[in-house]
DOMAR-70390 format. One record per residue (C-alpha): residue number from 0; residue in one letter; chain; x, y, z. Coordinates in nm, 2 decimals. Each point is the difference from the previous one (the first is absolute). Last residue first. Layout:
BEGIN
<rec num="NUM" residu="A" chaine="A" x="X" y="Y" z="Z"/>
...
! end
This chain:
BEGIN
<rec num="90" residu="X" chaine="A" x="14.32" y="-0.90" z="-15.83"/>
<rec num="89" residu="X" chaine="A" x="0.06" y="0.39" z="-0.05"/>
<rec num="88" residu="X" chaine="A" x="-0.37" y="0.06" z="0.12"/>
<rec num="87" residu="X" chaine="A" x="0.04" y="-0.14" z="0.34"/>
<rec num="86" residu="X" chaine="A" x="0.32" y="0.11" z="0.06"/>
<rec num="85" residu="X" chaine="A" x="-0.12" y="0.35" z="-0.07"/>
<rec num="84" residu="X" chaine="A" x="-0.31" y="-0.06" z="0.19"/>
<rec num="83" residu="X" chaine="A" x="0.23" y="-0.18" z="0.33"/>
<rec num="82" residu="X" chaine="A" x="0.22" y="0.32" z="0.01"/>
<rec num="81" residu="X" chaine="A" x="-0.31" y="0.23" z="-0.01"/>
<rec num="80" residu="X" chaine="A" x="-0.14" y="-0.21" z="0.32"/>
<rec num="79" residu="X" chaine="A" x="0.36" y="0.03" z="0.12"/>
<rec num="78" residu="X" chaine="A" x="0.02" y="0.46" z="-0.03"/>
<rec num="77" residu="X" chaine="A" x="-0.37" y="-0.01" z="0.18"/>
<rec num="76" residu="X" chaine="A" x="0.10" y="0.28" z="0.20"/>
<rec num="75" residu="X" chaine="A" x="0.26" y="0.28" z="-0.20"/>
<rec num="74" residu="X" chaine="A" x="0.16" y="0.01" z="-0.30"/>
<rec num="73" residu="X" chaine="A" x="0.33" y="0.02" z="0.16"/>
<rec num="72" residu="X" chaine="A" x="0.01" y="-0.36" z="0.13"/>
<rec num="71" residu="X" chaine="A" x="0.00" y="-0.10" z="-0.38"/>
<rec num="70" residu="X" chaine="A" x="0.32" y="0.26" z="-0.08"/>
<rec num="69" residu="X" chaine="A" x="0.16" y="-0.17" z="0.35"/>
<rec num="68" residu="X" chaine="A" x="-0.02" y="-0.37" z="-0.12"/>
<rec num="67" residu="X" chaine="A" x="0.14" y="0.07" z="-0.29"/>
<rec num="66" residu="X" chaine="A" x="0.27" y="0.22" z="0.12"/>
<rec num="65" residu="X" chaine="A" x="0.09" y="-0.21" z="0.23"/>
<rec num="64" residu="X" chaine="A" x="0.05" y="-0.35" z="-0.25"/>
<rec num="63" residu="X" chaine="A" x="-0.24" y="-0.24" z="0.09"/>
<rec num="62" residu="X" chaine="A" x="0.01" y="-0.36" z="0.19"/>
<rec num="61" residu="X" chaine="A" x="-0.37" y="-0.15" z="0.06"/>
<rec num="60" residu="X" chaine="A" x="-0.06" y="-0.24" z="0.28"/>
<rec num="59" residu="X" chaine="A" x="-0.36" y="-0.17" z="-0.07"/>
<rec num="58" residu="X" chaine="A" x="-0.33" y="0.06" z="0.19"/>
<rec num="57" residu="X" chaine="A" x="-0.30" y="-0.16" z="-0.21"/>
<rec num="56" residu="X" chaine="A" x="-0.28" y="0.15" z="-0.03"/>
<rec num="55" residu="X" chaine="A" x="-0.40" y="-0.17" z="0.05"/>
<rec num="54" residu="X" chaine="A" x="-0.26" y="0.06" z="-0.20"/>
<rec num="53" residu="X" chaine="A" x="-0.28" y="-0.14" z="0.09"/>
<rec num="52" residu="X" chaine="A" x="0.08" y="0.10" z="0.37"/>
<rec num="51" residu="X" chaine="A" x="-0.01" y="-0.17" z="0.28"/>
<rec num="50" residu="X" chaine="A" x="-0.19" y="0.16" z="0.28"/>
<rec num="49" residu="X" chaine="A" x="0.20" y="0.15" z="0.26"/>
<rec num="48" residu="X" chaine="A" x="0.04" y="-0.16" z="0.39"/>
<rec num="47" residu="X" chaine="A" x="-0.22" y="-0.26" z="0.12"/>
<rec num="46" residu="X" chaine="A" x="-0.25" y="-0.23" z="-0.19"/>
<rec num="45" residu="X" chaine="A" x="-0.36" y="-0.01" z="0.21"/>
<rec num="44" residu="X" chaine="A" x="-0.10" y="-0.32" z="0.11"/>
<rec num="43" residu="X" chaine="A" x="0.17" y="0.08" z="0.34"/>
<rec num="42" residu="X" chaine="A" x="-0.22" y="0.32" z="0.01"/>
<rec num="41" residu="X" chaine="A" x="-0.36" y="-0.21" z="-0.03"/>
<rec num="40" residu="X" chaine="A" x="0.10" y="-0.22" z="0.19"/>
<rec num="39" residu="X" chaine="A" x="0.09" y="0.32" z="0.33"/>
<rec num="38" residu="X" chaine="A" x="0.36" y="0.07" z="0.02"/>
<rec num="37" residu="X" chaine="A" x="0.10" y="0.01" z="0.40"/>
<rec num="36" residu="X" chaine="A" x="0.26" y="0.35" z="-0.02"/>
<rec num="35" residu="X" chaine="A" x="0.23" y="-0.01" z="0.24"/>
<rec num="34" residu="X" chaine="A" x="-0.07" y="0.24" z="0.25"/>
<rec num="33" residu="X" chaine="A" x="-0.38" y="-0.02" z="-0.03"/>
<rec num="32" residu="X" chaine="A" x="0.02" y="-0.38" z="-0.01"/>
<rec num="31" residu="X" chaine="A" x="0.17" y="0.01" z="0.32"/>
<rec num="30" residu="X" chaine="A" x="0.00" y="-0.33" z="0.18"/>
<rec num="29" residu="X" chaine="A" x="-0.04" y="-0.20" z="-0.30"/>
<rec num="28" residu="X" chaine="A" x="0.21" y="0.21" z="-0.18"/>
<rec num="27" residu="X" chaine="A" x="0.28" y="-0.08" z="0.19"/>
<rec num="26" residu="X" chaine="A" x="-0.07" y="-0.34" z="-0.04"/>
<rec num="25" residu="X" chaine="A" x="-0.09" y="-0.19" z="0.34"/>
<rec num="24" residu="X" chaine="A" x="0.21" y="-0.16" z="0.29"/>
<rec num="23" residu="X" chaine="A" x="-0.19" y="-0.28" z="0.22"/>
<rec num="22" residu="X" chaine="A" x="0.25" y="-0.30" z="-0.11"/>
<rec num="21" residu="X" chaine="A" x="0.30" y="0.19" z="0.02"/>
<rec num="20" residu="X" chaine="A" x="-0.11" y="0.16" z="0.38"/>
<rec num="19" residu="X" chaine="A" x="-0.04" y="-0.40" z="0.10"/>
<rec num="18" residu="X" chaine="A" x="0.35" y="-0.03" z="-0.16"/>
<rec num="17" residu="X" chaine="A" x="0.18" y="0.22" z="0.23"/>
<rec num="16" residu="X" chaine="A" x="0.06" y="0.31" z="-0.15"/>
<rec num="15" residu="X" chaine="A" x="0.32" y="0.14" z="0.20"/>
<rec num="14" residu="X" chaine="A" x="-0.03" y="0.34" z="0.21"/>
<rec num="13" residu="X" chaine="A" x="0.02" y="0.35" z="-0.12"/>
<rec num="12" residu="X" chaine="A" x="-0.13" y="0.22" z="0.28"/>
<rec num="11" residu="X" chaine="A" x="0.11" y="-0.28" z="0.27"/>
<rec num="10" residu="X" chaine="A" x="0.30" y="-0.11" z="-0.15"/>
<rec num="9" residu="X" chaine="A" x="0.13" y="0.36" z="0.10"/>
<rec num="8" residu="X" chaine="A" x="0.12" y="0.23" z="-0.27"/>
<rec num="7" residu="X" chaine="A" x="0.40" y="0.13" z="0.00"/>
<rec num="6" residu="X" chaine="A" x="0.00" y="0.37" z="0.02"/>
<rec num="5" residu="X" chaine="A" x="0.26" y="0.12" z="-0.25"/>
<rec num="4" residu="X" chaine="A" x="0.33" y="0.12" z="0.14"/>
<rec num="3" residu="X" chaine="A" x="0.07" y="0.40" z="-0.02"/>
<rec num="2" residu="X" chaine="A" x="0.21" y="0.11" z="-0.28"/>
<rec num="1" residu="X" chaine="A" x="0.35" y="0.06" z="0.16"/>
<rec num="0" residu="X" chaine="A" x="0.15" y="0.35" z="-0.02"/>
! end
């Protein structure tokens, strides 16, 4: 059974920008600050995302042995904060 063919769209409902409608276009947000969010000063001031820590980890790649890894995983939540103390302390 063929799939059926995809209407193809008229120029009219998706016609060329001329370069009159360039000049008169507007950010998104602009338009729609509700949709997209304007930031007030006050917000764009304001540092996104997490604050940095003071102290800050470092992700490294760590090969272990199975076993090790597994008698750790096996005491529970918290098993690489324990990990880090008993590095920690063996330094």
């Amino acid at each position: 059974m063929k799939k059926p063919s995809k209407p193809k769209k008229s120029p009219r409902t998706n016609p060329e920008w001329t370069a009159t409608m360039m000049a008169e276009a507007r950010p998104a947000k602009e338009v729609l600050p509700k949709l997209f969010g304007a930031r007030t000063a006050a917000a764009m001031l304001k540092p996104r995302g997490r604050p940095k820590s003071s102290d800050a980890k470092v992700a490294i790649s760590l090969r272990l042995p199975p076993e090790t890894l597994a008698r750790w995983k096996a005491t529970g939540p918290g098993w690489q904060t324990r990990m880090a103390e008993v590095l920690r302390e063996s330094v």
